[in-house]
C-alpha positions as CSV (number, residue, x, y, z in Angstrom):
1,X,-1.3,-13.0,22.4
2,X,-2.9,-10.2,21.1
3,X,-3.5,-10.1,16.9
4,X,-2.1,-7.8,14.9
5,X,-4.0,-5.4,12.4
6,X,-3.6,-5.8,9.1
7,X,-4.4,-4.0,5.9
8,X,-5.5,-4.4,2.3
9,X,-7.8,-4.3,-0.7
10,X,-10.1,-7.1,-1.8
11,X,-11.2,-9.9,-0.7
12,X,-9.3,-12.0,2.3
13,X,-9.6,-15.4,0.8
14,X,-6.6,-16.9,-0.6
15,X,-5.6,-15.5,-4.6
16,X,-3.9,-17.0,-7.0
17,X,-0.4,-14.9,-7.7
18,X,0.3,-15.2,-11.2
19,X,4.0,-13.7,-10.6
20,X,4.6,-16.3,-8.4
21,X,8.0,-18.3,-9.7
22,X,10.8,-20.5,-8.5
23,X,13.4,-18.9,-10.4
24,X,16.4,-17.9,-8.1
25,X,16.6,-14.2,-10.2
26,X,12.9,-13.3,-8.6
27,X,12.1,-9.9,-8.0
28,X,11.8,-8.4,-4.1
29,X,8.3,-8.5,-4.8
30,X,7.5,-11.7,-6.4
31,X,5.4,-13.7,-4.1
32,X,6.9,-16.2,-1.9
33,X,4.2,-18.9,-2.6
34,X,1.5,-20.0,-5.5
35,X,-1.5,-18.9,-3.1
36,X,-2.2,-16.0,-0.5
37,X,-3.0,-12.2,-0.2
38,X,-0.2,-9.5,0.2
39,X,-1.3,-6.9,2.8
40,X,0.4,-4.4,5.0
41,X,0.8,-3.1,8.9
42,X,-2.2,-1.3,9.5
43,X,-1.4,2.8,9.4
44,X,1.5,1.4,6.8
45,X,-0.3,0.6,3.5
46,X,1.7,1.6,0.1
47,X,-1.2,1.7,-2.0
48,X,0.9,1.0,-5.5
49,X,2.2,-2.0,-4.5
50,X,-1.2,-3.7,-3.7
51,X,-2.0,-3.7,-7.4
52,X,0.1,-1.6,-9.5
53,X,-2.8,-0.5,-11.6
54,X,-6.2,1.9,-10.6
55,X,-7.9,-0.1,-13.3
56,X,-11.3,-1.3,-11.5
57,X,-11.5,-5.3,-12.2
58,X,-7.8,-5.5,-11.5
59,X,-7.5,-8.4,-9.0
60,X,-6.7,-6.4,-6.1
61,X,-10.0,-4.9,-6.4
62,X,-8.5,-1.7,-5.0
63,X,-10.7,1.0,-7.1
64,X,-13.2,2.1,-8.8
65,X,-15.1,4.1,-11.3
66,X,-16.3,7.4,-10.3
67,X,-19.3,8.6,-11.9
68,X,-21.5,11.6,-12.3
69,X,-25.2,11.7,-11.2
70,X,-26.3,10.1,-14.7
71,X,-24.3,7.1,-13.9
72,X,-21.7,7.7,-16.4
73,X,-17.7,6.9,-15.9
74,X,-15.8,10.5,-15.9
75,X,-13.4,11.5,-18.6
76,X,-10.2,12.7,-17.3
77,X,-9.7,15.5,-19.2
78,X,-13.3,17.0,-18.0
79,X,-12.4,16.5,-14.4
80,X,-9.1,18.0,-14.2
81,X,-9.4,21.5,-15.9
82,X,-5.6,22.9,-15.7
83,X,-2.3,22.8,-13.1
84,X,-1.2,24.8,-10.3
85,X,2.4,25.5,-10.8
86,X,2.8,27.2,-6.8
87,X,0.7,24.0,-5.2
88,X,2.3,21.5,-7.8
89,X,-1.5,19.9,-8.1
90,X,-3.7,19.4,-10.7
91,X,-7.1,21.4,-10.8
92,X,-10.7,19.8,-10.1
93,X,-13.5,21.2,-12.2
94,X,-15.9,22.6,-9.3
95,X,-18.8,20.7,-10.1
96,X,-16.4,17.9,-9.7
97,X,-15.5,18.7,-6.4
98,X,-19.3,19.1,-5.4
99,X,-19.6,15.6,-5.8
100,X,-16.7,14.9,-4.3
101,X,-18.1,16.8,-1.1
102,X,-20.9,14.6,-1.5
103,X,-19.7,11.2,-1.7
104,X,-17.5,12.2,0.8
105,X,-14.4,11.5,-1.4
106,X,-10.8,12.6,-0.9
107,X,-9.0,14.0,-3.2
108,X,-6.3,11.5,-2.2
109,X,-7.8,9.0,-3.2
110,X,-8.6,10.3,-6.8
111,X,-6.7,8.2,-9.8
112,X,-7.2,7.7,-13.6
113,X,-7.5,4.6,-15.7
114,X,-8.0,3.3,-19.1
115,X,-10.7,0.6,-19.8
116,X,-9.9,-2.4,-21.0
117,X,-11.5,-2.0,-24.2
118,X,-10.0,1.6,-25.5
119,X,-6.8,3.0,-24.3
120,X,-7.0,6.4,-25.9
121,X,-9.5,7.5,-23.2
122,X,-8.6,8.3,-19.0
123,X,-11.6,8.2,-16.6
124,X,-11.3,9.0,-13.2
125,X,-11.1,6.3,-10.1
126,X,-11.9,6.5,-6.7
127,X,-9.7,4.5,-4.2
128,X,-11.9,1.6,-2.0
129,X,-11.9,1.4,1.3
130,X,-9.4,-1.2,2.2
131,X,-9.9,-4.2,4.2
132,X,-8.8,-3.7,8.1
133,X,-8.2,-7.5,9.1
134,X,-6.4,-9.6,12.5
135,X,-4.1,-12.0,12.0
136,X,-1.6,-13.8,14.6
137,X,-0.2,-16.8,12.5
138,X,2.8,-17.1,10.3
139,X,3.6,-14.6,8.0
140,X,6.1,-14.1,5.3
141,X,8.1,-10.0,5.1
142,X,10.9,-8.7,4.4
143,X,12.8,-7.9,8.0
144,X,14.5,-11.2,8.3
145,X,17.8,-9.3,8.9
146,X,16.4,-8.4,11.9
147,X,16.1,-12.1,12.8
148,X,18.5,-14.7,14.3
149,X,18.3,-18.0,11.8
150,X,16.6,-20.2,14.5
151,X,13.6,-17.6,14.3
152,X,13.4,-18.0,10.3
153,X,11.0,-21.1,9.6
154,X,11.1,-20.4,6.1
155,X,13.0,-18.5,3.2
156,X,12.1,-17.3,-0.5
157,X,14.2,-14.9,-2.4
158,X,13.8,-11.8,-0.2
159,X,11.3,-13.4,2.0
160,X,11.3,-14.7,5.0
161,X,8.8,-16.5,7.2
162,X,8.3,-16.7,10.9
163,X,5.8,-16.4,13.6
164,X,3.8,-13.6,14.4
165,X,5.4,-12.8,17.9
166,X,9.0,-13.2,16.1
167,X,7.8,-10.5,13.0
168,X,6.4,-7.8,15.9
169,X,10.1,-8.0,17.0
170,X,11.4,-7.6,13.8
171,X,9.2,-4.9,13.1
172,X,10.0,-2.9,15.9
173,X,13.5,-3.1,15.6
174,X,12.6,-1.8,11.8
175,X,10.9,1.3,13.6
176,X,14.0,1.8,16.1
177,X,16.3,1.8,13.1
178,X,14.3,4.5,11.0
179,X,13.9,6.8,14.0
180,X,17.5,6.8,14.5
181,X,18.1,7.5,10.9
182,X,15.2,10.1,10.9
183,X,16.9,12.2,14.1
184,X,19.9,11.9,11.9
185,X,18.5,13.9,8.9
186,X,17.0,16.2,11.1
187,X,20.6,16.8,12.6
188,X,21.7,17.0,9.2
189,X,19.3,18.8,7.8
190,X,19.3,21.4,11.2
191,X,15.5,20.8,11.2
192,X,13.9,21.4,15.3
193,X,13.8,17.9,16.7
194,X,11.1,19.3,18.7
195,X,9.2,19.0,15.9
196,X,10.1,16.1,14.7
197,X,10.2,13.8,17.9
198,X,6.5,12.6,17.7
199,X,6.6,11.9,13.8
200,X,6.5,8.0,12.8
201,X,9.2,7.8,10.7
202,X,7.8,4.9,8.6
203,X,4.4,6.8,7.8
204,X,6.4,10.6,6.9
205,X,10.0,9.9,5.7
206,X,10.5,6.8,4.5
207,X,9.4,4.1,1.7
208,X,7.2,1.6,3.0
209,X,7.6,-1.1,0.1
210,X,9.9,-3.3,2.1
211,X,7.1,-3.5,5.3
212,X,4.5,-5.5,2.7
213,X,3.8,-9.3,3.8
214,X,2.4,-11.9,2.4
215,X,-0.4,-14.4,3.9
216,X,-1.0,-17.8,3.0
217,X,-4.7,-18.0,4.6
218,X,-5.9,-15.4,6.8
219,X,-8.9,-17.1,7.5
C-alpha cells in the first residue's frame, strides 16, 4: 500500500507529551500515550493546535523570530502601524513589507510573541516550514465513529487507534459526510453550487481540530 502524507512542525522523533494523563476526565486533545508527535493530513494542518503558542523555543518548534537586517527581533508595535476597518487587517509598516518580499514571507504566516524573559514586549514571528512526512503504520485520530469495533485496536478518551488502511476509510467517509453538509448550507444559504462543487469542504468550511493524529514513532 501506498503511504500516506503527513504534516507537522519540528522534529519527527518521538516527544515527550507533558499533557499526557490517565485520568478518565481528559481533554479531546490530551494525548493518547506518554511518547509520540501529533501531526495532521497533509493539505489539513490546523496550525494552533500543533503548539498553542508562536513563542520560538516552544517544543513544537513551529516559529520563529523575524528580524530586521541588523539582526535584531521586531517590536510589534513598529511593524504593525494602524487597522483597516473595510479589509478587517492589520497594517504592515512598508519597509516591513520590503523584507517580507524579500524573505519571501507571507503575510499568513506572520504572528507575535512575548519572550520568555519580559512579557510587556510583542515581537513579531514568522511561521516554519512544516515537516511533510510518509507514514503507513498505526495511528491514533479521532474518526473512530466511523469505524466498526473489530477495526479499533486501541482506545483512549477520544482516541482511537487502528491501521493505516482502516484510518484512510475513516477519513474518507469524514470527507463524504462534510460535503454533504457543505451542499446543504449552500442550499440553505442559496449560494450557486456551481461554485461550490469543487471546494474541499474540510480545507474552506469546516474546523479541522478533530482530523489531528497522533504518532507513536514515525521513524
Amino acid at each position: 500500500m501506498k503511504k500516506l502524507k503527513f504534516v507537522r512542525y519540528g522534529g519527527l522523533s518521538p516527544v515527550k507529551q507533558d499533557q499526557y494523563t490517565t485520568n478518565k476526565d481528559k481533554t479531546f486533545h490530551n494525548p493518547p500515550r506518554k511518547k509520540g508527535n501529533y501531526a495532521f493530513p497533509y493539505s489539513y494542518i490546523e496550525r494552533f493546535l500543533i503548539g498553542s503558542t508562536d513563542q520560538p523555543g516552544h517544543i513544537s518548534n513551529k516559529a520563529k523570530w523575524l528580524k530586521d537586517k541588523n539582526g535584531n527581533k521586531i517590536v510589534r508595535d513598529d511593524f504593525y502601524i494602524g487597522y483597516d476597518n473595510k479589509k478587517d487587517k492589520s497594517i504592515i509598516n512598508p519597509k516591513y513589507i520590503k523584507l517580507l518580499k524579500k524573505l519571501k514571507i507571507k503575510q499568513s504566516n506572520i504572528g507575535s510573541s512575548n519572550t520568555k524573559k519580559d512579557d510587556s514586549i510583542s515581537y513579531i514571528t514568522v511561521l516554519k516550514k512544516p515537516k511533510i512526512f510518509e507514514y503507513d503504520g498505526e495511528i491514533w485520530h479521532h474518526l473512530g465513529d466511523h469505524l466498526k469495533p473489530h477495526q479499533i485496536i486501541e482506545s483512549s478518551g477520544s482516541w482511537i487507534k487502528s491501521d493505516i488502511i482502516d484510518y484512510m476509510i475513516a477519513f474518507n467517509k469524514e470527507m463524504k459526510l462534510c460535503r454533504n453538509e457543505m451542499l446543504k448550507m449552500t442550499k440553505d444559504w442559496k449560494i450557486e453550487l456551481k461554485d461550490q462543487l469543487n471546494i474541499n469542504p474540510l480545507k474552506n468550511f469546516f474546523s479541522k481540530d478533530h482530523l489531528e493524529v497522533f504518532i507513536e514513532k514515525i521513524k
